[in-house]
N, C-alpha and C positions, 0 to 999 in steps of 0.2 A: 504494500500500500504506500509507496514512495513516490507515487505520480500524484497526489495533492498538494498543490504550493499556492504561497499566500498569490491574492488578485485572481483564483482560478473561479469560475460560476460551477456552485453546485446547488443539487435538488438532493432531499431528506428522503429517505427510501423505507424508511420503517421509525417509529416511534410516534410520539404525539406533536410532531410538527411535520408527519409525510403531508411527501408533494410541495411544502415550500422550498424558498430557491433563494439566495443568499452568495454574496463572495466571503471569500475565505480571508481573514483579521492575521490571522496566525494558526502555525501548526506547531505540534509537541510531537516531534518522531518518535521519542523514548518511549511518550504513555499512547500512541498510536491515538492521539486526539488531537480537532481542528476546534478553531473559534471560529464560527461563522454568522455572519452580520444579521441581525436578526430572528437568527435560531436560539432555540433552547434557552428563550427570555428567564431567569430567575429574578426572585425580589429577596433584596439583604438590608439588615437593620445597618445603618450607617452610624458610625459614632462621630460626634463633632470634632474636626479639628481646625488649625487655624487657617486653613483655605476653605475647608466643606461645610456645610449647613448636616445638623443631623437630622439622620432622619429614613426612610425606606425608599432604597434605591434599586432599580430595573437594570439589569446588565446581562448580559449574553456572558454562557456557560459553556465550557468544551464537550465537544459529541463525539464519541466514538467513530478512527475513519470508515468500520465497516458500515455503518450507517447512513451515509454520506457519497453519491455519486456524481461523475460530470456531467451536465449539461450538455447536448448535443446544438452546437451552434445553427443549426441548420433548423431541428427538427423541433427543438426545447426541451426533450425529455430524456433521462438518463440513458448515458451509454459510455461501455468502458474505454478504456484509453489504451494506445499503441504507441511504440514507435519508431520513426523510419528515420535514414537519411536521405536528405533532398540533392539534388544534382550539383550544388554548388557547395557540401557535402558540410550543413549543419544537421545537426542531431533531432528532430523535432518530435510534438506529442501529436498525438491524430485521431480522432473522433472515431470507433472501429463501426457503428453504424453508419455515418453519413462518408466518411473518410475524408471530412476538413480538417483543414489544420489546425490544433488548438493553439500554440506558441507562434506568436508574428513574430 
């Protein structure tokens, strides 16, 4: 699961936020979990400090990568990822349903 990097579009495949679609803030390779924009909203008690107002704050929680697929640029619905090299012989990622390229 080493083809999710930050700025990629993914859609939630299972849990209580399937079918939403989100980019990706940051990944944890070690705990095999992403933060993704708008996913997996939590609410946490905030204690005051001297820049923050306290109080209960909304913040996005890391998800499991096996939970979490690409976006196919073409179609919008989840599809895994390949990848080739191009003729001018960079490395690239590649949508395996539509076969776009996902890396410009």
């Amino acid at each position: 699961m080493r083809n999710i990097r930050k700025g990629d579009a993914v859609v939630v495949t299972t849990g209580r936020d399937k079918g939403k679609k989100g980019s990706v803030l940051k990944v944890f390779p070690t705990e095999n979990r992403a933060l993704v924009q708008g996913i997996n909203v939590v609410k946490r008690h905030q204690r005051q400090t001297q820049s923050q107002q306290a109080g209960i704050v909304t913040k996005e929680s890391t998800i499991h990568l096996s939970n979490i697929a690409h976006v196919d640029p073409k179609s919008g619905k989840a599809t895994r990822i390949g990848s080739k090299t191009l003729s001018d012989g960079r490395k690239v990622r590649f949508a395996k349903k539509s076969g776009e390229v996902i890396d410009v």
